[in-house]
N, C-alpha and C positions, 0 to 999 in steps of 0.2 A: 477634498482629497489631499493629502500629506505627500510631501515631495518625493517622496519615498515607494509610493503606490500608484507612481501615474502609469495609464496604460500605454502600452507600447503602439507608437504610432506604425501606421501602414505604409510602407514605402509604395511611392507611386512608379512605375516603368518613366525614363526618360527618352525613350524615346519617341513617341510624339513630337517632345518640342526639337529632337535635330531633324526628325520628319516635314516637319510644319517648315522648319528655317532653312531645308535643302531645296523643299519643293517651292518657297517663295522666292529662292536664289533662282532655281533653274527658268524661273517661269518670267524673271526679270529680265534675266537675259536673248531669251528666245523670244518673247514677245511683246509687245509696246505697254507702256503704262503711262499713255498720257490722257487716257477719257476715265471718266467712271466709272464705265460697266466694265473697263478694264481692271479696275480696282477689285470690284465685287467678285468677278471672274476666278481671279487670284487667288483670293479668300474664302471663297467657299472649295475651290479644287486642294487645296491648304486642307482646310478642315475636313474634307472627305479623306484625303492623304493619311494624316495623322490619326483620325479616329480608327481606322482599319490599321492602320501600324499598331495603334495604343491598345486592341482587342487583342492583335496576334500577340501582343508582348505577355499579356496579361495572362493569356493560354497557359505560355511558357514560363509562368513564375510560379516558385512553388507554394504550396497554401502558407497562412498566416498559423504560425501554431499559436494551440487554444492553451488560453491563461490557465496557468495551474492556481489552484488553492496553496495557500499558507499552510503550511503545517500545522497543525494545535500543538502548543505547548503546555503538557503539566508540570514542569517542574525540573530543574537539571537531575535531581536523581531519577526522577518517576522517567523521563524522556529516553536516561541511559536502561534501565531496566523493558522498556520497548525497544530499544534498538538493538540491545543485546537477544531479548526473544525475537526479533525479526529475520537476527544474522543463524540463530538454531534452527527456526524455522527451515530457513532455505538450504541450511545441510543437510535436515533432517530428508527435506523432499528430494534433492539431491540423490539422495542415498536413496531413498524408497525407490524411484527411476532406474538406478545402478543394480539393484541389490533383486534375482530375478525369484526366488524364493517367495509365493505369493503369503504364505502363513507369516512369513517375519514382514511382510510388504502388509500387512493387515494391523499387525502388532505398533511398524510404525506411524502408522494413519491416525492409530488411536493417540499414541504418544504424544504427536503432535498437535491435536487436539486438544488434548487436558492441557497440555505444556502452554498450551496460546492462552486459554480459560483462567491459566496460574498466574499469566504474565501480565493479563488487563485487569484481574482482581486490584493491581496497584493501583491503577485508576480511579476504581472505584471504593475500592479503603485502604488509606494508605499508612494505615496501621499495617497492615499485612507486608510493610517492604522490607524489613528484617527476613522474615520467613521467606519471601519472594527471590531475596538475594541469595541466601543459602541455596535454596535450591539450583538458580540458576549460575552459583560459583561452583557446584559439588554434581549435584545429581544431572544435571540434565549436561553437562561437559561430558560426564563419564559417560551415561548414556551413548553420546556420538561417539564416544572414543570406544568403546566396545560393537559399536555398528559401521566403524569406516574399519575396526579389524575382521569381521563378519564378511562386509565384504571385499576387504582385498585377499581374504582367503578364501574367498570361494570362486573370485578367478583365476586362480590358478590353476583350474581344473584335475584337479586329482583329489584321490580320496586317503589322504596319508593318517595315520594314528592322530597325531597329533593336530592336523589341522581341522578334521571331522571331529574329533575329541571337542576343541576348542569353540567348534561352531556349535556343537549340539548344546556347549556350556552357555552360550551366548544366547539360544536360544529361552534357553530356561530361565535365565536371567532377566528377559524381558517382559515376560510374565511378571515373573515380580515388581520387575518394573512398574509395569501397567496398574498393580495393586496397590504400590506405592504413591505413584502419582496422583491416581484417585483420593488416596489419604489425605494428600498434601494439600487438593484442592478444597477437598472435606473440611479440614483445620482453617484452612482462610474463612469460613464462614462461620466459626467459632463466636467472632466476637458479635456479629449479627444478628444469630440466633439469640445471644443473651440479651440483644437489646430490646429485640424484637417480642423474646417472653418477657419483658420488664412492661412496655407498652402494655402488653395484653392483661397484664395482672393489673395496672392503673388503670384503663378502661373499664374491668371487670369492678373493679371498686366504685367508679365514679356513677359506672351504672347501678349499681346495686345504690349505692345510698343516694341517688336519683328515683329510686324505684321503677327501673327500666328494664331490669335484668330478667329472666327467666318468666313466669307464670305473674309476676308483680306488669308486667308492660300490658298495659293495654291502648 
């Protein structure tokens, strides 16, 4: 283990040992210590002392917190495109909380959804982090900046031209939203799909002039 990762030792309560060294004091003075069984006497009324100190201390301490895991790191750009969907994430839910409209609280459940789906495609092809980026410098900002006016207009409880105008528009927007989003995660599997019908036409070859393929397998 690397000096770096040693585990964090367990502090022990101290008091036992001012326990053990008060009750050896008091017991020297009040009573004689010049036979043996005086010695032992001492010593065990000592250790009975301290052990009941050192239980009640221990009552009183609070738990050992549990070792956290290391982060995983892919990568400083891949790590920032997770931590940026992290911090949308938690506006986004934010806002679903705040926002009491259960149709657009539906609308954003999905959003968030696809949005997380869009955000760990990096992970797992990191071809996709051009596309990935775009989206989360453009579309999914606008997003929350059209759902924190959504709803700080609809606490203000009135139904004015312009504010119900504004919200019906936002609504309809996120429909599209929703369609778009879909899209975007649609395209990240773009280059997948090509690889994956590339494999299956080389298989299909290798079995055919194998003579494995179709009605030829026996």
């Amino acid at each position: 283990m690397s000096a770096g990762k040693r585990k964090p030792k367990h502090k022990k309560p101290v008091s036992p040992l001012y326990a053990a060294a008060i009750t050896w004091a008091v017991y020297a003075l009040l009573f004689p210590l010049y036979k043996l069984w005086h010695f032992i006497l001492a010593i065990i009324l000592t250790f009975l002392i301290s052990s009941a100190v050192g239980k009640r201390a221990k009552k009183k301490m609070p738990p050992e917190p549990e070792p956290q895991p290391e982060p995983v790191s892919y990568g400083a750009e891949i790590d920032a495109i997770i931590a940026e969907g992290k911090r949308a994430q938690a506006e986004m839910g934010r806002l679903y909380s705040s926002i009491n409209e259960a149709s657009v609280r539906v609308k954003i459940n999905e959003l968030m959804q696809i949005s997380d789906k869009i955000v760990q495609d990096a992970v797992h092809d990191p071809s996709d982090v051009p596309q990935i980026k775009k989206f989360l410098n453009y579309y999914l900002p606008t997003t929350i900046k059209l759902l924190n006016t959504y709803d700080r207009m609809g606490s203000q409880g009135i139904k004015g031209e312009n504010i119900s105008g504004t919200m019906n528009r936002i609504e309809d927007m996120l429909d599209t939203a929703v369609t778009a989003y879909k899209k975007q995660l649609d395209s990240l599997f773009a280059n997948q799909a090509l690889d994956i019908e590339t494999d299956i036409e080389v298989m299909n070859a290798m079995l055919a002039r194998e003579g494995l393929a179709g009605s030829d397998f026996k």
